[in-house]
C-alpha positions as CSV (number, residue, x, y, z in Angstrom):
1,X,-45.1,-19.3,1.2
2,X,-41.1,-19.8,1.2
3,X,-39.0,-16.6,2.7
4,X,-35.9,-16.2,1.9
5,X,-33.9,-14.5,4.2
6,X,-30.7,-12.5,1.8
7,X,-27.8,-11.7,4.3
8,X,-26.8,-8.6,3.9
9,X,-23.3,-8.0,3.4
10,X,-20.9,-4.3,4.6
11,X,-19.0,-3.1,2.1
12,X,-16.1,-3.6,3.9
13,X,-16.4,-7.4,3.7
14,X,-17.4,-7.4,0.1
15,X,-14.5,-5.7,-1.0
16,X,-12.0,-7.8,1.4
17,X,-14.0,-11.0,-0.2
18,X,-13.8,-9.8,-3.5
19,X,-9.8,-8.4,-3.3
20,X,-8.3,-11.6,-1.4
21,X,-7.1,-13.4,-4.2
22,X,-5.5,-10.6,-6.1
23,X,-4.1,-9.9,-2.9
24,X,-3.1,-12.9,-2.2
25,X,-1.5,-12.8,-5.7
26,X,0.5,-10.1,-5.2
27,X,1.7,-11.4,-1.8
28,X,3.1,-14.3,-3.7
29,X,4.7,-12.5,-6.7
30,X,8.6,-14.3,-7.3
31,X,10.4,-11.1,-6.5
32,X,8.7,-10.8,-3.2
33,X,8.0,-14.0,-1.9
34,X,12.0,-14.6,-2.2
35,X,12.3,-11.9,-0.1
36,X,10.3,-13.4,2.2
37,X,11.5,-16.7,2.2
38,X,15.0,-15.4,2.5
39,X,16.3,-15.7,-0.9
40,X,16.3,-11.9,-1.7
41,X,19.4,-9.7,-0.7
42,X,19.7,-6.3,1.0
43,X,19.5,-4.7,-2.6
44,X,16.7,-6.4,-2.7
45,X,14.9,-4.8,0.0
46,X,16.8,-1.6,-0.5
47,X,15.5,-1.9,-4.3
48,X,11.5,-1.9,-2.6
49,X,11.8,0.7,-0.5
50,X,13.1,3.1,-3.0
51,X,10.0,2.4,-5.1
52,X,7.4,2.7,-2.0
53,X,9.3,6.2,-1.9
54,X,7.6,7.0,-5.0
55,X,4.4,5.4,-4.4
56,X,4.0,7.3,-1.0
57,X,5.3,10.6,-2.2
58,X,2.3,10.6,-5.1
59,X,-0.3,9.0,-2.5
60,X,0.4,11.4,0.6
61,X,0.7,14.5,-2.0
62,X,-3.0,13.2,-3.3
63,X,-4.2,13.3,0.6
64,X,-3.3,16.9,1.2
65,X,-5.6,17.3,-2.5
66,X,-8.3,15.6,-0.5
67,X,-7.8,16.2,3.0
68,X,-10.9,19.0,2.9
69,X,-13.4,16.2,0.5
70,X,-16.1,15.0,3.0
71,X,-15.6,11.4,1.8
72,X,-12.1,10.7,1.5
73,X,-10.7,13.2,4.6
74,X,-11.9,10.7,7.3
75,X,-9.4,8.2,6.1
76,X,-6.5,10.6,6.2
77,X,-4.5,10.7,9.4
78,X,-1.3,12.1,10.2
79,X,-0.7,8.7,12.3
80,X,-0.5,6.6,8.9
81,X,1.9,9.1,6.9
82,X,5.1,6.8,5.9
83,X,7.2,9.3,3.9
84,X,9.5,10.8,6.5
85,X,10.3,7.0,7.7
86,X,11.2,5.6,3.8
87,X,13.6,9.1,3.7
88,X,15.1,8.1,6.8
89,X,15.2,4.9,5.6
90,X,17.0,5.1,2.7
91,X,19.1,7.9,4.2
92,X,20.4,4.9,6.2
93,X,20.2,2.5,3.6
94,X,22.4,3.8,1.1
95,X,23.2,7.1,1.6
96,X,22.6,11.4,2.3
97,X,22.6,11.0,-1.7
98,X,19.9,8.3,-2.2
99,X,17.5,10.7,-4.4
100,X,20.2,10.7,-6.9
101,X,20.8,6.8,-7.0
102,X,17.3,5.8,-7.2
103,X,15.0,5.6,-10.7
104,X,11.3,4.1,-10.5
105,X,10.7,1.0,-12.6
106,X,8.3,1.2,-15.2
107,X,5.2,-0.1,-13.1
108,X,5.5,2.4,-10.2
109,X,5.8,5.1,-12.8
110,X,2.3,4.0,-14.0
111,X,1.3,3.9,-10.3
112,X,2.6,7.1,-9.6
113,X,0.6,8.4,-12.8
114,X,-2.6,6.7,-11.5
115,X,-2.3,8.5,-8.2
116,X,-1.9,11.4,-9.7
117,X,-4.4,10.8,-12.4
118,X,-7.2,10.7,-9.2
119,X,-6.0,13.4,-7.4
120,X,-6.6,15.7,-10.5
121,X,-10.2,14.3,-11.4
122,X,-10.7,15.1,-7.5
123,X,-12.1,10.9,-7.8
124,X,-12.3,10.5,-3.9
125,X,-13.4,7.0,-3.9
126,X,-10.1,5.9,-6.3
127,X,-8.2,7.5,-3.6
128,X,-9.9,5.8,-0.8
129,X,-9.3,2.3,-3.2
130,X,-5.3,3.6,-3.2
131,X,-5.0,4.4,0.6
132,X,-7.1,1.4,1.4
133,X,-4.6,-0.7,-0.2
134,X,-1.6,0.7,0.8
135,X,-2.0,1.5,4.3
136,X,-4.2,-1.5,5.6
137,X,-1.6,-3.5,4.1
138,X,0.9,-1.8,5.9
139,X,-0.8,-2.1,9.3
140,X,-1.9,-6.1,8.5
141,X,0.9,-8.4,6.6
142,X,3.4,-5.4,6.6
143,X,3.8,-5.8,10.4
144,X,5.3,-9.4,9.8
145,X,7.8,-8.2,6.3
146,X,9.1,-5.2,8.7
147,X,9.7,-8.3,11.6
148,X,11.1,-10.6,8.8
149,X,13.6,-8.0,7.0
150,X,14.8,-6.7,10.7
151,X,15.7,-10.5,11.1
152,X,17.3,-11.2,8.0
153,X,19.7,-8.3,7.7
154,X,20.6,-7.4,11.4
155,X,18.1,-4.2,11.5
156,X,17.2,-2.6,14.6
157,X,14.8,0.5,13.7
158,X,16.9,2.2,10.9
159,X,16.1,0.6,7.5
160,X,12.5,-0.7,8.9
161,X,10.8,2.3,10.0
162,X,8.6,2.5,7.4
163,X,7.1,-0.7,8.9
164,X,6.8,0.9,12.7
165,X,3.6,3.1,13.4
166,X,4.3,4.5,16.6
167,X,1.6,6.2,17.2
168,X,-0.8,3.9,16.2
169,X,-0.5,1.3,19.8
170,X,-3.2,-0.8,18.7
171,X,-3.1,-1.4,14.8
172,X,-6.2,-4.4,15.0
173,X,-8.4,-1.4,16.6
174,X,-7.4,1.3,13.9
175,X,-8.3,-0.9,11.0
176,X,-11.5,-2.3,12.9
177,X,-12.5,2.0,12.9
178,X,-11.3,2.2,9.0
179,X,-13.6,-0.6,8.1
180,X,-16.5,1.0,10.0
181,X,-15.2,4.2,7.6
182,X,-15.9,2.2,4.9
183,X,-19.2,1.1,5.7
184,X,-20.3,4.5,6.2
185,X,-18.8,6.1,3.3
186,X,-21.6,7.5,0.7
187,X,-21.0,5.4,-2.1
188,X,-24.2,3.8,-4.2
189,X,-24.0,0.7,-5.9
190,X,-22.3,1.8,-8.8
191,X,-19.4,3.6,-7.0
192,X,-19.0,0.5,-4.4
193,X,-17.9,-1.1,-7.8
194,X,-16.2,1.5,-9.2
195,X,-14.2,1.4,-6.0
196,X,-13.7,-2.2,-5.7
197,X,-12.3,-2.3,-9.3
198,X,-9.6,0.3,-8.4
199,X,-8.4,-1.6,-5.3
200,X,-8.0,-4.5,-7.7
201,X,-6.2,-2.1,-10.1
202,X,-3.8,-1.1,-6.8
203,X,-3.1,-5.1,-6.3
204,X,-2.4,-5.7,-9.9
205,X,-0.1,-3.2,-10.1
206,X,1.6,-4.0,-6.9
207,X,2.0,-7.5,-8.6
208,X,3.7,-5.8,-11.3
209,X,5.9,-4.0,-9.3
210,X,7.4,-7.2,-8.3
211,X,7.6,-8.4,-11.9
212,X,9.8,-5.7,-12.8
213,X,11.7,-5.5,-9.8
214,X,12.8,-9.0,-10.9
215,X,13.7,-8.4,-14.1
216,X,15.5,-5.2,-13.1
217,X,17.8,-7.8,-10.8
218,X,18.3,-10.5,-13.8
219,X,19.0,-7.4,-16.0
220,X,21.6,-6.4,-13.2
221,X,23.1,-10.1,-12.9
């Protein structure tokens, strides 16, 4: 008789297997990987951080929705909020009047509606899928763009705090505990997928937020 031994696989790994290309994808997006590669300008940068303002205002408005749901309030922690850095941020970066001189593109408008969307239908594993996305990328590759963009425009903390988790002193640690939060979240087959599907949903639209920001610059030029 033949066994097979079938490894079994977290669901942490299976959606960081499943997710790498389209995060990969969205890494490499034109807008963004100019930034990166040092081809973007200050507006540039200044032009991302005033959508993340957006996109964090909807996502840590949906955590106080969910900060009592058994599922999704173990992912929620005071150490990850971002907002108060981006308004400091952009307080520095253009101005005391920066909510007047920003407008969200027509991607993190849909994003922002998405966010939203979940919070109302109470959907705790879509907001895990958002918060996942955000935050873990924040903590991972975000460390390095928040290094990079301090180098190329002569920052020191203002304009990059967004990128700067103080009270997070180990961030290879916190993710290590958020991926064991994963593993142990309730979630059946079905709503493993479900939830894999929306953290696609979060990288394809981060992708798209690059696409516009582009074509908001050539529409500029």
């Amino acid at each position: 008789m033949l066994t097979v031994m079938t490894e079994v696989i977290s669901f942490s790994t299976a959606l960081r297997e499943r997710s790498r290309s389209a995060h990969s994808g969205s890494e490499h997006a034109g807008f963004m990987a100019d930034l990166m590669r040092g081809k973007g300008t200050r507006d540039d940068y200044v032009a991302l951080v005033a959508q993340h303002w957006f996109i964090y205002s909807a996502l840590e408005s949906a955590a106080a929705r969910f900060a009592d749901d058994e599922v999704a309030a173990p992912f929620i922690s005071d150490k990850l909020t971002r907002l108060p850095a981006l308004e400091s941020d952009l307080d520095y970066l253009i101005g005391a009047d920066w909510r007047e001189r920003i407008t969200a593109v027509p991607t993190t408008e849909r994003y922002v509606a998405r966010i939203d969307e979940i919070a109302r239908d109470g959907w705790a594993g879509g907001f895990v899928a958002h918060h996942y996305t955000r935050y873990l990328g924040d903590l991972s590759g975000g460390q390095f763009i928040g290094k990079l963009m301090a180098r190329q425009f002569g920052f020191d903390t203002n304009g990059i705090g967004f990128y700067v988790f103080d009270e997070i002193a180990d961030p290879a640690a916190f993710k290590d505990v958020y991926r064991e939060q994963l593993d142990a979240a309730p979630w059946d087959a079905a709503e493993a997928e479900r939830v894999i599907e929306e953290v696609l949903y979060a990288y394809q639209l981060n992708t798209d937020l690059f696409v516009d920001l582009a074509a908001a610059k050539a529409a500029a030029a």
